[in-house]
PDB file of N, CA, C and O in Angstrom:
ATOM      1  N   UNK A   1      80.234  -8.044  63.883  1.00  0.00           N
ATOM      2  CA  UNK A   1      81.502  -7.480  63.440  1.00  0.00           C
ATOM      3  C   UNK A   1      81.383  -5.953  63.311  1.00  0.00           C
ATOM      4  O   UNK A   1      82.222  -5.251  63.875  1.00  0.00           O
ATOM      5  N   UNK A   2      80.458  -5.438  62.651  1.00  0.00           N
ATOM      6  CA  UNK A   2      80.129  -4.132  62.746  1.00  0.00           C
ATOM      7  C   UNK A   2      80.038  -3.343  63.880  1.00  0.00           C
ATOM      8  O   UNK A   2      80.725  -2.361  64.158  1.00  0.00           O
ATOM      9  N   UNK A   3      78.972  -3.939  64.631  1.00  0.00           N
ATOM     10  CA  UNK A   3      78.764  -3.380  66.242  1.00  0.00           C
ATOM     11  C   UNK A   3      80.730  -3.098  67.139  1.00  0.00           C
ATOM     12  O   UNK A   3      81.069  -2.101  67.778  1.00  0.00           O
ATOM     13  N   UNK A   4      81.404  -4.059  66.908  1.00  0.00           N
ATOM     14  CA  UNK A   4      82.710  -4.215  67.400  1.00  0.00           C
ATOM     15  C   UNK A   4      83.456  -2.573  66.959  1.00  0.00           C
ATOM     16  O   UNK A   4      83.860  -1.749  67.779  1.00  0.00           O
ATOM     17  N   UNK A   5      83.479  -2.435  65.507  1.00  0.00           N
ATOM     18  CA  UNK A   5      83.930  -1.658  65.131  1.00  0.00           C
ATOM     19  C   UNK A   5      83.710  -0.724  65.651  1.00  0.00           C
ATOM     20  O   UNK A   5      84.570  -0.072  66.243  1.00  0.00           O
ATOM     21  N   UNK A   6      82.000  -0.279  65.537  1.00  0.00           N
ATOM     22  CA  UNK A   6      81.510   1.123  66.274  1.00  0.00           C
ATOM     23  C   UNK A   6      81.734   1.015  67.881  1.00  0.00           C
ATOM     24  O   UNK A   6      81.854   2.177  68.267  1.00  0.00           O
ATOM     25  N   UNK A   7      81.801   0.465  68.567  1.00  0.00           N
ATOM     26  CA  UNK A   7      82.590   0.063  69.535  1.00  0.00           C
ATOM     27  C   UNK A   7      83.821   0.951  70.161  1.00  0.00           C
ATOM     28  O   UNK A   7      83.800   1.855  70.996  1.00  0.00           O
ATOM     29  N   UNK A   8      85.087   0.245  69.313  1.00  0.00           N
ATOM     30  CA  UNK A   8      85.894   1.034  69.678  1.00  0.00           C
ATOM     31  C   UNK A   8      85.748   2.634  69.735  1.00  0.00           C
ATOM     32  O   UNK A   8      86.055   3.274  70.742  1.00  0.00           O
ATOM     33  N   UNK A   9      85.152   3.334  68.327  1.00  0.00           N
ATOM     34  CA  UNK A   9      84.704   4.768  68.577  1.00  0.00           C
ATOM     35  C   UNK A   9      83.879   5.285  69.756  1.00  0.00           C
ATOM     36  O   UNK A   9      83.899   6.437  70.188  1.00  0.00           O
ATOM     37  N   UNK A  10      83.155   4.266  70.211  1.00  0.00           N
ATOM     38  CA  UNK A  10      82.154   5.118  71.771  1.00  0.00           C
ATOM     39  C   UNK A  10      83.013   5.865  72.768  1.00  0.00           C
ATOM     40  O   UNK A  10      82.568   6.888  73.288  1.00  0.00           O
ATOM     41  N   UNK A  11      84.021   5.486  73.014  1.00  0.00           N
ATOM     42  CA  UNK A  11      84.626   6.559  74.058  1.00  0.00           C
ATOM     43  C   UNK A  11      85.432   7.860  73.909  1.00  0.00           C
ATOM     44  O   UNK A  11      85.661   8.682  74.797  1.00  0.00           O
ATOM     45  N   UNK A  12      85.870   7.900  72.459  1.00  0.00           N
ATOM     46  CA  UNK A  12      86.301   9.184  71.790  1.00  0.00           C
ATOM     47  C   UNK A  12      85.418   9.973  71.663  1.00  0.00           C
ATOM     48  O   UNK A  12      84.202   9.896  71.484  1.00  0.00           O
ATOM     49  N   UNK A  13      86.485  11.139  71.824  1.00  0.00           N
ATOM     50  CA  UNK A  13      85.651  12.407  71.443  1.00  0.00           C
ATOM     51  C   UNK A  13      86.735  13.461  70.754  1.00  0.00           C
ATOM     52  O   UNK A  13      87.942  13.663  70.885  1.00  0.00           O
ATOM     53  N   UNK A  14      85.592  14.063  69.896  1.00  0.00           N
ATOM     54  CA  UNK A  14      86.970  15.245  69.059  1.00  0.00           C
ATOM     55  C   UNK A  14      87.490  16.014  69.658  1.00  0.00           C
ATOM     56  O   UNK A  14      88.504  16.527  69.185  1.00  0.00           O
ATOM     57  N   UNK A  15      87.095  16.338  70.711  1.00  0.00           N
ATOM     58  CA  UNK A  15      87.731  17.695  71.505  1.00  0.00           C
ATOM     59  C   UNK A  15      88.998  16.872  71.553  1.00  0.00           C
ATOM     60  O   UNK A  15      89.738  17.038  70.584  1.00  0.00           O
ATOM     61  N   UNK A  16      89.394  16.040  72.457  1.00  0.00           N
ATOM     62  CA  UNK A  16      90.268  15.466  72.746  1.00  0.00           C
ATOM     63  C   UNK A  16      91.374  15.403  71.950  1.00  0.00           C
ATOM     64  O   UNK A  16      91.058  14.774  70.940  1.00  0.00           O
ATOM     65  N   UNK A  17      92.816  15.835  71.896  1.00  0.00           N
ATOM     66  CA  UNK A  17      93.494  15.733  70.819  1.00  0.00           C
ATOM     67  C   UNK A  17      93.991  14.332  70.420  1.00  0.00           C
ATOM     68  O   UNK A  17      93.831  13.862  69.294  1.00  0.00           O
ATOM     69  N   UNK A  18      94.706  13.604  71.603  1.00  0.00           N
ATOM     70  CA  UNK A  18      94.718  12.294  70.904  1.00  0.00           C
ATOM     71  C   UNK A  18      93.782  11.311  70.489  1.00  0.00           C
ATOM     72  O   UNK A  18      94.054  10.164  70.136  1.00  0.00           O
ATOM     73  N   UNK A  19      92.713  11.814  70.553  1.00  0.00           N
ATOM     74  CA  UNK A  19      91.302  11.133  69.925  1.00  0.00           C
ATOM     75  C   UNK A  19      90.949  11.270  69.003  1.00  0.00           C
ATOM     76  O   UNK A  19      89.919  10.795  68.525  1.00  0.00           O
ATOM     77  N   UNK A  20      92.045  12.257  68.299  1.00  0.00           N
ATOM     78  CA  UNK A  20      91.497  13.000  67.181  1.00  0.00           C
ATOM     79  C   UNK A  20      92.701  11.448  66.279  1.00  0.00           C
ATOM     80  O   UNK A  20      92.611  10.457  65.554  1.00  0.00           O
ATOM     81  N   UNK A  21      93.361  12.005  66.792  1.00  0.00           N
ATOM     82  CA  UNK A  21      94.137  10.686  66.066  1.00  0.00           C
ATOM     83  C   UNK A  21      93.992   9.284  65.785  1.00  0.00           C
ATOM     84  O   UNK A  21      94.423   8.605  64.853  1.00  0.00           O
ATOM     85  N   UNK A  22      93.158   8.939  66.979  1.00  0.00           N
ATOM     86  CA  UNK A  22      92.570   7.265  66.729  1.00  0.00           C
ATOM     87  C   UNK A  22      91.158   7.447  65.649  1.00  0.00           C
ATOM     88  O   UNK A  22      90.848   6.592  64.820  1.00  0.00           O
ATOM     89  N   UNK A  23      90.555   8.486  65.826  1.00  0.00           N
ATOM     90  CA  UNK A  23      89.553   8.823  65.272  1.00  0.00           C
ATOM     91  C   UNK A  23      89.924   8.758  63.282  1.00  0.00           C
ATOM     92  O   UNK A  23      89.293   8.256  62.351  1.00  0.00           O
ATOM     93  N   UNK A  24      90.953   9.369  63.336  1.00  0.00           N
ATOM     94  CA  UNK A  24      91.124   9.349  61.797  1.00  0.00           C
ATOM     95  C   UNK A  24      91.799   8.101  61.798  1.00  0.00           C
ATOM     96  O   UNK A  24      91.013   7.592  60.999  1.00  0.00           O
ATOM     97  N   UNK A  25      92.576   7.215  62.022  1.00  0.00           N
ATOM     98  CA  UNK A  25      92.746   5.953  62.066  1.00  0.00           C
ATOM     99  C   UNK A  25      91.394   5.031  61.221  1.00  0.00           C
ATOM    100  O   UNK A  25      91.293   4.369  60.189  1.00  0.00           O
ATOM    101  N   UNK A  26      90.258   5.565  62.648  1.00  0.00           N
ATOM    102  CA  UNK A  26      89.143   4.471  62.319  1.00  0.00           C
ATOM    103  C   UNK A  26      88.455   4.654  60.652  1.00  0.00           C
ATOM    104  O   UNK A  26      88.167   3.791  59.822  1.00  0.00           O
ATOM    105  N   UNK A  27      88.303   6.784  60.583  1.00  0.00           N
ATOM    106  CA  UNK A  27      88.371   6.828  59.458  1.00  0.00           C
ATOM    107  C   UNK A  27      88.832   5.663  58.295  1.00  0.00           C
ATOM    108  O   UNK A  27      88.247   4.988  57.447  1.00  0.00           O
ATOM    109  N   UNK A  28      89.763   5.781  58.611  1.00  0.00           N
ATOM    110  CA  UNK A  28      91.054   5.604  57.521  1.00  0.00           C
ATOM    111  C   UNK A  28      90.482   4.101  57.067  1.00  0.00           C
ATOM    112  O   UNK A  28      89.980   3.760  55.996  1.00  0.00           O
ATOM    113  N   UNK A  29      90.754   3.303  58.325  1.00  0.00           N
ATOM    114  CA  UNK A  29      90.159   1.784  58.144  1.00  0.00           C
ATOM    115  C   UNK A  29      88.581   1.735  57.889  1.00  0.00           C
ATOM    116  O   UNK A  29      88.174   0.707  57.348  1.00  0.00           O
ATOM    117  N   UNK A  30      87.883   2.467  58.127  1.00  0.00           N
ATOM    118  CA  UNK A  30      86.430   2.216  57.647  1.00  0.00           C
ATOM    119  C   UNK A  30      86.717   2.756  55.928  1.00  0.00           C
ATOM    120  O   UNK A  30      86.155   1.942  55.196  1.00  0.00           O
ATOM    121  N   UNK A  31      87.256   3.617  55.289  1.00  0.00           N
ATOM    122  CA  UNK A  31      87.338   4.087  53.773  1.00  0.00           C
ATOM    123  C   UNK A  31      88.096   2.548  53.281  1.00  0.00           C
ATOM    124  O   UNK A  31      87.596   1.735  52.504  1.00  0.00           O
ATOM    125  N   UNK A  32      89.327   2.442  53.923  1.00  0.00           N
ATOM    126  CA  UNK A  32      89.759   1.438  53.449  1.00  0.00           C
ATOM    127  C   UNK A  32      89.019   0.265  53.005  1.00  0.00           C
ATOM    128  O   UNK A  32      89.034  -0.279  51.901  1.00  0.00           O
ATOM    129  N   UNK A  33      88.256  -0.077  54.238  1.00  0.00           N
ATOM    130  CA  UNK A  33      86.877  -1.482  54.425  1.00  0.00           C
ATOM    131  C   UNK A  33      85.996  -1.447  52.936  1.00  0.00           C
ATOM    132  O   UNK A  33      85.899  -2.298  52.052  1.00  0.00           O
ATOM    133  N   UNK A  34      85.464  -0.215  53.059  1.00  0.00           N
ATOM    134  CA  UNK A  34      84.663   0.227  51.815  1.00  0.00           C
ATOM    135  C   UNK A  34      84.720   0.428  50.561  1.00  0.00           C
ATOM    136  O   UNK A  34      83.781   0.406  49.765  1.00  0.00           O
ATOM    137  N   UNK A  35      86.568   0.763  50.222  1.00  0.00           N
ATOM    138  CA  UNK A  35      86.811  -0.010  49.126  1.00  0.00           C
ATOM    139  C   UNK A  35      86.905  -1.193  48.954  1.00  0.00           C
ATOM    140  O   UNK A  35      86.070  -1.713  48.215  1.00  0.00           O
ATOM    141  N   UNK A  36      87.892  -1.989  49.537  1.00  0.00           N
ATOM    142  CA  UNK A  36      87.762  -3.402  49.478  1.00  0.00           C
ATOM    143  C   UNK A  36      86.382  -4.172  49.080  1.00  0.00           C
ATOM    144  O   UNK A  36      86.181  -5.008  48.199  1.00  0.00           O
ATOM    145  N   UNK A  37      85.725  -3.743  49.796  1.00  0.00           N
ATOM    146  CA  UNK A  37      83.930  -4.153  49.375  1.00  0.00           C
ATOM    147  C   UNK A  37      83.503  -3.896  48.330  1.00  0.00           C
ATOM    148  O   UNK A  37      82.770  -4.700  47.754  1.00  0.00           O
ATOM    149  N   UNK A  38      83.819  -2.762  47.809  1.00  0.00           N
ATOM    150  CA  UNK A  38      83.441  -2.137  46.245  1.00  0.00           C
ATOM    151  C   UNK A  38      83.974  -2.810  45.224  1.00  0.00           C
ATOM    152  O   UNK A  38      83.378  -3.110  44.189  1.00  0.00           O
ATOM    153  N   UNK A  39      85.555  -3.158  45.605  1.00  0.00           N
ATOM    154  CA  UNK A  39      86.027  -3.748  44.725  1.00  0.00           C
ATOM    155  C   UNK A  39      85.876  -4.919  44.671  1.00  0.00           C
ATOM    156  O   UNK A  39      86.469  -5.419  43.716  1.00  0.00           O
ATOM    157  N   UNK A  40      85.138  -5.848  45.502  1.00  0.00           N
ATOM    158  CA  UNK A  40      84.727  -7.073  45.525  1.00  0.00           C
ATOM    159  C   UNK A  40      83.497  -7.393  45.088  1.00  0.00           C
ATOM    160  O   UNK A  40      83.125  -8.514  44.740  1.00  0.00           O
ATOM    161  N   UNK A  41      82.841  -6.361  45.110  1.00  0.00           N
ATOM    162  CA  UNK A  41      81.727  -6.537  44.489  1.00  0.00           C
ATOM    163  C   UNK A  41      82.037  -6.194  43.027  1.00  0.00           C
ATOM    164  O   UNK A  41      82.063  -7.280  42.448  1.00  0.00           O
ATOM    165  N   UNK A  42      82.150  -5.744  42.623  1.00  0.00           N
ATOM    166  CA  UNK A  42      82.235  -5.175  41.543  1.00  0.00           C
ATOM    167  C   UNK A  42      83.155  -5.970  40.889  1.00  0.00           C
ATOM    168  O   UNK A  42      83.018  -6.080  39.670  1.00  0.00           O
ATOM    169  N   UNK A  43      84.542  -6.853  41.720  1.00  0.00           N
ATOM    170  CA  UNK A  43      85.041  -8.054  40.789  1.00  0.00           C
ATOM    171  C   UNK A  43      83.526  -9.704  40.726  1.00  0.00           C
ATOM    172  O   UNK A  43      83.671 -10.734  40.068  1.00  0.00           O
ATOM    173  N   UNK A  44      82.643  -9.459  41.365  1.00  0.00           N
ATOM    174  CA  UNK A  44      81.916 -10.722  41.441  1.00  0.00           C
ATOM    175  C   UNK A  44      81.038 -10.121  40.230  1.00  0.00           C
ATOM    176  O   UNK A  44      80.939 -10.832  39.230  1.00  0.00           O
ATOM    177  N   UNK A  45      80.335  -8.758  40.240  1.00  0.00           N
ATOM    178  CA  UNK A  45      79.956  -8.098  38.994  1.00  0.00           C
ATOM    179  C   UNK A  45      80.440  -9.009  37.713  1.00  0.00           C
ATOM    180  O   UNK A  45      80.037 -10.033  37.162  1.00  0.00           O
ATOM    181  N   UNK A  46      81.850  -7.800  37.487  1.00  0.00           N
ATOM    182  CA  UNK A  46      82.359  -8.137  36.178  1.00  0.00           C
ATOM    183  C   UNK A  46      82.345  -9.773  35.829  1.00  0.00           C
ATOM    184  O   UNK A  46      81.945 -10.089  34.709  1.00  0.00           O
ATOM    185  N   UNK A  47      82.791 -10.873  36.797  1.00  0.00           N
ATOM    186  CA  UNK A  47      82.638 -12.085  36.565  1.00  0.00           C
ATOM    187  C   UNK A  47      81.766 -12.631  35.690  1.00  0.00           C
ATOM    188  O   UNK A  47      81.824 -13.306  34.663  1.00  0.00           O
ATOM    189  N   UNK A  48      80.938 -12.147  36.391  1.00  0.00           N
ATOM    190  CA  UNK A  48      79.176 -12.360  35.733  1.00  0.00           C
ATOM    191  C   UNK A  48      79.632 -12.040  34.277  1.00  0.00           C
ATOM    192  O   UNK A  48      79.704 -13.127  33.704  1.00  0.00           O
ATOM    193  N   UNK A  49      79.967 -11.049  33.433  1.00  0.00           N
ATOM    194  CA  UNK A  49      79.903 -10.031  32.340  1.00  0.00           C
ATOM    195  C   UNK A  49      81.194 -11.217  31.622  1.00  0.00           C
ATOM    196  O   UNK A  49      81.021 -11.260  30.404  1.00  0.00           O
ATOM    197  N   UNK A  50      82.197 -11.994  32.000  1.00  0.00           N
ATOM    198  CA  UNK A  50      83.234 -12.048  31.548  1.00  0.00           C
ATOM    199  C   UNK A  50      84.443 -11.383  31.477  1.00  0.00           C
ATOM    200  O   UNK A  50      85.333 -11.538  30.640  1.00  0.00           O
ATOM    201  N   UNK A  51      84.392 -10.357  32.763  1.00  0.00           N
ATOM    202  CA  UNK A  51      85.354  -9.519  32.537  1.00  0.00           C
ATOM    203  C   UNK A  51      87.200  -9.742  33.614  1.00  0.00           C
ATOM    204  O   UNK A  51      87.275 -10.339  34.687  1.00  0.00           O
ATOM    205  N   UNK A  52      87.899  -9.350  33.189  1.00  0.00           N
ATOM    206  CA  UNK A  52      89.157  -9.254  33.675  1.00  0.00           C
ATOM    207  C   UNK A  52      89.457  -9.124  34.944  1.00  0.00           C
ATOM    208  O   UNK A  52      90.430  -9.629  35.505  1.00  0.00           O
ATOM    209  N   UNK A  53      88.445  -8.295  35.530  1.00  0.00           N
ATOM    210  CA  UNK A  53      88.750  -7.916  37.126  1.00  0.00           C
ATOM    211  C   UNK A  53      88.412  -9.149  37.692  1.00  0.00           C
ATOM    212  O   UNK A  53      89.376  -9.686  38.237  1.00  0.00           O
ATOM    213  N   UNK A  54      87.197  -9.878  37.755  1.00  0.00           N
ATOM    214  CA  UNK A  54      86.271 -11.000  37.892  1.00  0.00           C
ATOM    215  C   UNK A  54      87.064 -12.182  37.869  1.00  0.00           C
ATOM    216  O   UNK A  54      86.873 -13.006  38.764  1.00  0.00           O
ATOM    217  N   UNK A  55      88.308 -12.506  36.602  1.00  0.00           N
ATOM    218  CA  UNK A  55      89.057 -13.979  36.010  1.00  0.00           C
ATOM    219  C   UNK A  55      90.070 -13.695  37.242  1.00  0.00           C
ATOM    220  O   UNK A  55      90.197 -14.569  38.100  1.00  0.00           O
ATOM    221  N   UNK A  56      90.896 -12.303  37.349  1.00  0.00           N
ATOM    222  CA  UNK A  56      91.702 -12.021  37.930  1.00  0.00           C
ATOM    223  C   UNK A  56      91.622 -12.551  39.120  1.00  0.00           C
ATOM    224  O   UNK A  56      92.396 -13.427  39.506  1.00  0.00           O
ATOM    225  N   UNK A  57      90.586 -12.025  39.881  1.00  0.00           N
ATOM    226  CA  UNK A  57      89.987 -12.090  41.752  1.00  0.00           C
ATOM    227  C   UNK A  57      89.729 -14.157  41.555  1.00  0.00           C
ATOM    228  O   UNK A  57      89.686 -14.843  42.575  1.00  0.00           O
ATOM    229  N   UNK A  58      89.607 -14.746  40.273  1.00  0.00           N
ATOM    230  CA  UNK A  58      89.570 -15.959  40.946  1.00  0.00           C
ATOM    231  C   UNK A  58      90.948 -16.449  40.800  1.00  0.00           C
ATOM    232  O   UNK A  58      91.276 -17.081  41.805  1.00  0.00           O
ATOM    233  N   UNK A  59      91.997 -16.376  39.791  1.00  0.00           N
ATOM    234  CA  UNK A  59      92.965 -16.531  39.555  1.00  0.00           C
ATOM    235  C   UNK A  59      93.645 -16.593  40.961  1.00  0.00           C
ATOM    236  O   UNK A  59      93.933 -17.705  41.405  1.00  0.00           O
ATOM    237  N   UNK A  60      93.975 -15.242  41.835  1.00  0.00           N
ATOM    238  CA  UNK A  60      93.999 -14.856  42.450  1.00  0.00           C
ATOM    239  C   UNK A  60      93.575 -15.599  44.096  1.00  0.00           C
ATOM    240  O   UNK A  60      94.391 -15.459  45.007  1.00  0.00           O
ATOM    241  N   UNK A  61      92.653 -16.138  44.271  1.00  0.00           N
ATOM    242  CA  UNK A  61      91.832 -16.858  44.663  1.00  0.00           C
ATOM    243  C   UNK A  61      92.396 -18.063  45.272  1.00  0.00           C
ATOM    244  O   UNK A  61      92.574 -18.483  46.415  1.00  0.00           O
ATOM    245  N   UNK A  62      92.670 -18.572  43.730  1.00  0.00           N
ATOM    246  CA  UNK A  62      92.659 -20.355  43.723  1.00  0.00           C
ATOM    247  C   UNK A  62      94.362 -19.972  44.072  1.00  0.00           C
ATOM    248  O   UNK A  62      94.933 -20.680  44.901  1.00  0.00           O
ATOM    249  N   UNK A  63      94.841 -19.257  43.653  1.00  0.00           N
ATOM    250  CA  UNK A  63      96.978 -19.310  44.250  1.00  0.00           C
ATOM    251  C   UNK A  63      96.699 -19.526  44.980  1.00  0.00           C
ATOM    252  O   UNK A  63      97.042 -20.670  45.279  1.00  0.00           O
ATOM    253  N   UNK A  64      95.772 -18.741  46.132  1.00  0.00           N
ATOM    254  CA  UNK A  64      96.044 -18.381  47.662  1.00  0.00           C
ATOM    255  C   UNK A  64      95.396 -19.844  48.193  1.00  0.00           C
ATOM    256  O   UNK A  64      96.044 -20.386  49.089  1.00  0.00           O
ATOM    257  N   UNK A  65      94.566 -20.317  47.876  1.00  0.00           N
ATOM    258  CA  UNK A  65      94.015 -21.703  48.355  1.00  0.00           C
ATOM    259  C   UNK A  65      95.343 -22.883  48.081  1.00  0.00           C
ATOM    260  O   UNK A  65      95.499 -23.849  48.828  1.00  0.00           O
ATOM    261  N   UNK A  66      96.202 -22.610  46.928  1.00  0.00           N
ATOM    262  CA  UNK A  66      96.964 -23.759  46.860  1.00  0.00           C
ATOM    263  C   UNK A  66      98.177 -23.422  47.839  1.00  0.00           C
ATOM    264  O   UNK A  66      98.700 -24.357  48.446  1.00  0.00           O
ATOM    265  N   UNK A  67      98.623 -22.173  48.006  1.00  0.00           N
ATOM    266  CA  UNK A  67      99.400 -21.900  48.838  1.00  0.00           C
ATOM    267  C   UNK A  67      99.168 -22.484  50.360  1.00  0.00           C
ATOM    268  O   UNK A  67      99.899 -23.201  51.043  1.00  0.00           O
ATOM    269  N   UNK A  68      98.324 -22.110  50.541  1.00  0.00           N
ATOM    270  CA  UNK A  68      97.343 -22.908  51.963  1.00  0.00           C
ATOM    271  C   UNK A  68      98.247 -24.281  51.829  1.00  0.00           C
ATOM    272  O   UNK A  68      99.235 -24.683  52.442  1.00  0.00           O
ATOM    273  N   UNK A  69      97.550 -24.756  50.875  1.00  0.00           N
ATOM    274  CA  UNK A  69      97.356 -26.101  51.049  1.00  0.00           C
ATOM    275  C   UNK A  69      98.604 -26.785  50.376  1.00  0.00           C
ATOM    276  O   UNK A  69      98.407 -27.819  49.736  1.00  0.00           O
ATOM    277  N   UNK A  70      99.534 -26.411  50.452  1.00  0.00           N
ATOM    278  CA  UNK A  70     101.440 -26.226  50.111  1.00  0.00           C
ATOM    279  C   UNK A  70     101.861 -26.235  51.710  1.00  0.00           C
ATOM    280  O   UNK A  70     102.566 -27.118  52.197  1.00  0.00           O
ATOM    281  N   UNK A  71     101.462 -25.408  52.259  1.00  0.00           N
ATOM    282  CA  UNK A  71     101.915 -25.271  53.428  1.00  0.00           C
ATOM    283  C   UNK A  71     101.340 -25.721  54.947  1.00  0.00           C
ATOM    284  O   UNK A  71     101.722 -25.587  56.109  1.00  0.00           O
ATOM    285  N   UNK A  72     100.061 -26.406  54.168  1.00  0.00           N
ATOM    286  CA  UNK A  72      99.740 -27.178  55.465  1.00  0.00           C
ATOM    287  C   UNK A  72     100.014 -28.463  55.284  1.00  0.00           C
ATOM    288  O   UNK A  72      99.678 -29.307  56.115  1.00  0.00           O
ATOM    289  N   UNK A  73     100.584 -28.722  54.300  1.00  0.00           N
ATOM    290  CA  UNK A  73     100.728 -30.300  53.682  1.00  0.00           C
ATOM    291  C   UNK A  73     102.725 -30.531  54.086  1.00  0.00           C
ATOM    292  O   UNK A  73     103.331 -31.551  54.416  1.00  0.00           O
ATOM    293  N   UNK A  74     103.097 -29.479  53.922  1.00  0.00           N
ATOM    294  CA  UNK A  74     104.571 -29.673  54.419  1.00  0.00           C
ATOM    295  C   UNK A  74     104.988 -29.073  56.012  1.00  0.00           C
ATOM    296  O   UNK A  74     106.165 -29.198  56.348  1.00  0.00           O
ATOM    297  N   UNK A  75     103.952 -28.385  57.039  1.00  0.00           N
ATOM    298  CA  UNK A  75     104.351 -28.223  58.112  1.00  0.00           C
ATOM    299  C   UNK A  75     103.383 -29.279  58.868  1.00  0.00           C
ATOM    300  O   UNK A  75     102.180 -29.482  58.710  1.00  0.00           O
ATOM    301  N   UNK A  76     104.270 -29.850  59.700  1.00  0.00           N
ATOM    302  CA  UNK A  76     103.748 -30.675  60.522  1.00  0.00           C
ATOM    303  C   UNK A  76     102.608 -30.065  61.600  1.00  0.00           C
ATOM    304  O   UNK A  76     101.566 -30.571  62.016  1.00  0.00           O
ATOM    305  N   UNK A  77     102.965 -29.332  61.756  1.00  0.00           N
ATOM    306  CA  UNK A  77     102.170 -28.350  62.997  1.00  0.00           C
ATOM    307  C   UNK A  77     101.038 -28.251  62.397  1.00  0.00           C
ATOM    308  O   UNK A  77     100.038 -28.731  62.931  1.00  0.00           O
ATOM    309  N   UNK A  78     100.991 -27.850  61.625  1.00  0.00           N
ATOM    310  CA  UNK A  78      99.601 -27.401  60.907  1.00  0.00           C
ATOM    311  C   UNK A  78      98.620 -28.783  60.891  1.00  0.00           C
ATOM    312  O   UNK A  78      99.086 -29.843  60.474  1.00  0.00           O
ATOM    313  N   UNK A  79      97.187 -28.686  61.392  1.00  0.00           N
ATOM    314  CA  UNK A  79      96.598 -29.920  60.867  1.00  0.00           C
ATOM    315  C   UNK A  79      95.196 -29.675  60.912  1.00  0.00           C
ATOM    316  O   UNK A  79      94.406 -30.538  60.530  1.00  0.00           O
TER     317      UNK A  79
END
């Protein structure tokens, strides 16, 4: 998954002006990536501790699993 990412960047270059633009894109989504991670770690952290961020991210969690499973239970398509 990683390799993919760095990937797309191999054929850019900064000189290039519209490269400059996909380039901060990838930026953008690699900062983005890296919070998400931080904050996931750091909600599996607090868990550990008893803390709010931690109850939240499972709270959170278990909706999205019942939602799933709401909606694969009433569309036929789904199986």
């Amino acid at each position: 998954m990683i390799r993919s990412e760095y990937d797309k960047s191999r054929g850019l270059s900064p000189e290039n002006p519209p490269d400059q633009i996909k380039i901060e894109g990838l930026k953008a989504n690699a900062v983005r990536a890296l919070s998400n991670y931080m904050l996931y770690e750091g909600g599996i952290q607090d868990r550990n501790k008893g803390g709010k961020l931690g109850a939240a991210m499972d709270r959170f969690h278990d909706k999205n699993v019942q939602g799933m499973q709401k909606n694969k239970d009433s569309d036929p398509k789904i199986s």
